[in-house]
C-alpha positions in Angstrom: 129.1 97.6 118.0 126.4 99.1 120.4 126.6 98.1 124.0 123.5 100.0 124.2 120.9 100.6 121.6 119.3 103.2 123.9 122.2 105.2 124.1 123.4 104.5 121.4 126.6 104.0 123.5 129.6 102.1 121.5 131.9 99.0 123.4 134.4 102.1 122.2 132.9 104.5 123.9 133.2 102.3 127.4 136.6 101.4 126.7 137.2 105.1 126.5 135.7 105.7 129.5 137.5 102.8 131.3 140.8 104.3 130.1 140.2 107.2 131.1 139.6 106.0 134.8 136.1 104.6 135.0 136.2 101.3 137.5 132.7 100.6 137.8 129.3 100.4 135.7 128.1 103.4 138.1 130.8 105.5 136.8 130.9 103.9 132.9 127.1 104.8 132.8 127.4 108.5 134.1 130.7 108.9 132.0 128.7 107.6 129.2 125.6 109.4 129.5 123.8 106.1 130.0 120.4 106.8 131.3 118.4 103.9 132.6 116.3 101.9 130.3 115.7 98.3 129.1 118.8 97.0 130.9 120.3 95.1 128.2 123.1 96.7 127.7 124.5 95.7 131.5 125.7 92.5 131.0 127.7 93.1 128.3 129.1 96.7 130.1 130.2 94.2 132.9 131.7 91.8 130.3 133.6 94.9 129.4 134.8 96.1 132.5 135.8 92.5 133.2 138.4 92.6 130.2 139.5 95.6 131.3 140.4 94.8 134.7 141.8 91.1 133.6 144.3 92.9 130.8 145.0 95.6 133.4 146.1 92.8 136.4 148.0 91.0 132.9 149.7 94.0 132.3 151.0 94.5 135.8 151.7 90.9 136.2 154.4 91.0 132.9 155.6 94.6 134.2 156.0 93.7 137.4 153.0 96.1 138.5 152.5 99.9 138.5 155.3 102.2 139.1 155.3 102.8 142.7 154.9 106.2 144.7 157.1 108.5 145.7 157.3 110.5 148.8 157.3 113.9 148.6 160.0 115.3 150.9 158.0 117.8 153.6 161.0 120.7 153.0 161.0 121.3 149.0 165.1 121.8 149.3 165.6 118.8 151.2 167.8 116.6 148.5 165.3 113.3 147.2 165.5 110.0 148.5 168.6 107.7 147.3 167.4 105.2 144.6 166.7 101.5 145.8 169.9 99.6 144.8 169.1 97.4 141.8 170.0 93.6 142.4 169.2 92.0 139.2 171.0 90.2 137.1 172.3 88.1 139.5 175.2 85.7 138.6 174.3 81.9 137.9 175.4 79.9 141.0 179.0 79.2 141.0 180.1 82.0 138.2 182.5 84.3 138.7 180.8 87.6 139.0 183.8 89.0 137.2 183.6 87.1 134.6 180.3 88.7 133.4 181.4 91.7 133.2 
């Protein structure tokens, strides 16, 4: 389906360009090759970008959110950074820890 008859510039062809790191119309449009024109196409573009962001922020919220960043050490043979201790599964309130195991 055509977001914009214009262009003839497909809802795949924004998705594409939201995928690949396009987080406003501004930069959808120039991505695109949209060149200004009857404007009807910009509603449904935001619609688009709306769904993008919302099953973006869904993703995150399910995944716990995006992988975070690590710090480069400043000395390339200094040894990396010890791993964050992982604390889940935690044992139900009055189990024996042993037990689980």
């Amino acid at each position: 389906m055509y977001v914009c008859v214009c262009n003839a510039v497909t809802e795949d062809d924004v998705r594409g360009c939201l995928a690949a790191g396009c987080g406003s119309a501004k930069e959808v449009k120039a991505a695109c090759g949209m060149q200004p024109g009857c404007g009807s196409c910009t509603k449904r573009l935001y619609g688009l970008i709306s769904e993008h962001r919302t099953a973006s922020e869904l993703v995150d919220a399910l995944t716990g959110g995006p992988l975070p960043l690590e710090v480069v050490p400043a000395d390339p043979a200094a040894p990396p950074a010890p791993a964050a201790p992982q604390t889940w599964p935690q044992p139900i309130a009055g189990e024996d820890a042993t037990a689980a195991a």
